[in-house]
Residue frames relative to the residue before (quaternion, step in Angstrom):
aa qw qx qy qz dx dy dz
X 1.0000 0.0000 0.0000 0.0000 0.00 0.00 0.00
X 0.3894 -0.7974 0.4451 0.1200 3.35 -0.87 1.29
X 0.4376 -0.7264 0.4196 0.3237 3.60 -1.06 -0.40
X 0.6005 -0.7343 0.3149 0.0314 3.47 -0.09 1.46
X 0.0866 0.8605 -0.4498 0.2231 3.53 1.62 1.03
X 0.1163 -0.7686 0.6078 0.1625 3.87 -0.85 1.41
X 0.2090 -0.7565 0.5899 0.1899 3.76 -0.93 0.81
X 0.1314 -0.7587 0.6354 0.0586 4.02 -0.95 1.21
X 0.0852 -0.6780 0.6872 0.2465 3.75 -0.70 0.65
X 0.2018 -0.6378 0.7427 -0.0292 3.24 -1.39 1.06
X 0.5183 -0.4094 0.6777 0.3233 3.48 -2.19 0.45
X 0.3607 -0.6524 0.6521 0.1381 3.26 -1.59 0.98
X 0.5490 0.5465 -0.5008 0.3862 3.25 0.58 1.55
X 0.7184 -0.4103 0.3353 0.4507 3.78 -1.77 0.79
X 0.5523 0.6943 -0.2637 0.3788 2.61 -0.88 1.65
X 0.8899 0.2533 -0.0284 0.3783 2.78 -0.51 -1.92
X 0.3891 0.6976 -0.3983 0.4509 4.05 1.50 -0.78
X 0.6233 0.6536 -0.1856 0.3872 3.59 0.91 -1.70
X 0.8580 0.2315 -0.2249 0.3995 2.83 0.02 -1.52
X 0.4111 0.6400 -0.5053 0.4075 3.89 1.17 -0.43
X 0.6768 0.3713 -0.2522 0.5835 4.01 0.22 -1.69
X 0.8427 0.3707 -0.3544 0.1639 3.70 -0.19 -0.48
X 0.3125 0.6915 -0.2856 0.5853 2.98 2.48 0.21
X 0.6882 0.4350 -0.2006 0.5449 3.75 0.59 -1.45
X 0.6908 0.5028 -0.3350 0.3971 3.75 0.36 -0.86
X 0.7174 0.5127 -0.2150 0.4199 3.55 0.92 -0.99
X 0.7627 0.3204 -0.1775 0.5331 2.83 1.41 -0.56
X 0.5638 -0.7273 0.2726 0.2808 3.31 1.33 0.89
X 0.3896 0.7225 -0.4326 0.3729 3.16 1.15 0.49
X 0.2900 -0.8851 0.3635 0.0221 3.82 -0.74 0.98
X 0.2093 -0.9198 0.2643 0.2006 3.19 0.53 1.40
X 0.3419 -0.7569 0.4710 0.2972 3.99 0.10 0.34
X 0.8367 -0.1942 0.1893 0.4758 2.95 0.69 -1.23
X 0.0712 -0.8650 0.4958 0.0308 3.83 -0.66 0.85
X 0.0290 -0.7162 0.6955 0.0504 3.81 -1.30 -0.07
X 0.2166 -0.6429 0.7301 0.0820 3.25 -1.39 0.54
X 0.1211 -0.7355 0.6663 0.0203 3.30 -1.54 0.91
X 0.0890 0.9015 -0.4097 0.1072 4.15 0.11 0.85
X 0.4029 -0.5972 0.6878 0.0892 3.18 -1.65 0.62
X 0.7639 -0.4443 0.3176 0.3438 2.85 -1.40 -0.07
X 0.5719 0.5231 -0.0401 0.6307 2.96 1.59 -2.14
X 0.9379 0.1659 0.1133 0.2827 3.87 0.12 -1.12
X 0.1168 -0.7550 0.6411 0.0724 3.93 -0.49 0.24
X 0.1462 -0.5582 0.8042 0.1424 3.10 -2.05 -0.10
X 0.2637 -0.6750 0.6880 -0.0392 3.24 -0.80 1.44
X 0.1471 -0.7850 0.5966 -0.0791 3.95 -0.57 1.70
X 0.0200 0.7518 -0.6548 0.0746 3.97 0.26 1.36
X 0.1940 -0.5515 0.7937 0.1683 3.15 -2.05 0.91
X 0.2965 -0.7511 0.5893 0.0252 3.62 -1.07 0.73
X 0.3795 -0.6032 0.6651 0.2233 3.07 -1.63 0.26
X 0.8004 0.0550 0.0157 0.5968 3.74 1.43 -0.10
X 0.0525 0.9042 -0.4228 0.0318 3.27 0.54 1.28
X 0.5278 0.3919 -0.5030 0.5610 3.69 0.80 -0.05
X 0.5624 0.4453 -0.5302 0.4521 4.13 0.39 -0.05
X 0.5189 0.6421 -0.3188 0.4656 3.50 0.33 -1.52
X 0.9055 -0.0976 -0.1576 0.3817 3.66 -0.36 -1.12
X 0.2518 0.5695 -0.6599 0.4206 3.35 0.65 1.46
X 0.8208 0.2483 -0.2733 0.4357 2.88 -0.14 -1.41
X 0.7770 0.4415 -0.4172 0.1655 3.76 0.21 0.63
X 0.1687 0.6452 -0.4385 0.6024 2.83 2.62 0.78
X 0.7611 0.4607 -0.3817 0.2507 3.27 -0.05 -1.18
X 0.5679 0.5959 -0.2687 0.5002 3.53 1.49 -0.78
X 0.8238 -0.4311 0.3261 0.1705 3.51 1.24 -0.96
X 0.4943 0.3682 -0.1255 0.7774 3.17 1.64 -1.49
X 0.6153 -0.4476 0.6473 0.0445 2.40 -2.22 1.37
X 0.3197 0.7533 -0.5241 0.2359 3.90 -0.76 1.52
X 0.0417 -0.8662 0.4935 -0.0667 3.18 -1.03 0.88
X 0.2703 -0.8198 0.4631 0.2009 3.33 -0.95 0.54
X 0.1833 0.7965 -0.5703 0.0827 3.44 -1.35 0.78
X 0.6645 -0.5465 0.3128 0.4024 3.48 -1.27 1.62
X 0.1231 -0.7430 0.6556 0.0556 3.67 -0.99 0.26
């Protein structure tokens, strides 16, 4: 059994880091672990969760583009 890792592309601008954790926090969701890969223009935000098929619902639902997969 693998580990469940949600990936969120995000704008690489002030901000956006925020609104990812302040999405997860409200919704009580615990973040084990995280990384950010970026461009100038762009990032991938890598989250370990405590509930990742929640996690990237509830950050479709906001909008951002996210997905889960075993890692």
């Amino acid at each position: 059994m693998g580990i469940k890792q949600v990936s969120v592309f995000v704008e690489n601008k002030k901000g956006s880091l925020h609104e990812i954790t302040d999405l997860l926090a409200k919704a009580e969701i615990d973040l084990r672990s995280m990384c950010i890969a970026d461009t100038s223009d762009y990032g991938i935000v890598r989250i370990i969760a405590d509930d990742p098929v929640r996690a990237q619902a509830i950050l479709a639902e906001a909008g951002h583009i996210a997905n889960v997969r075993e890692v």
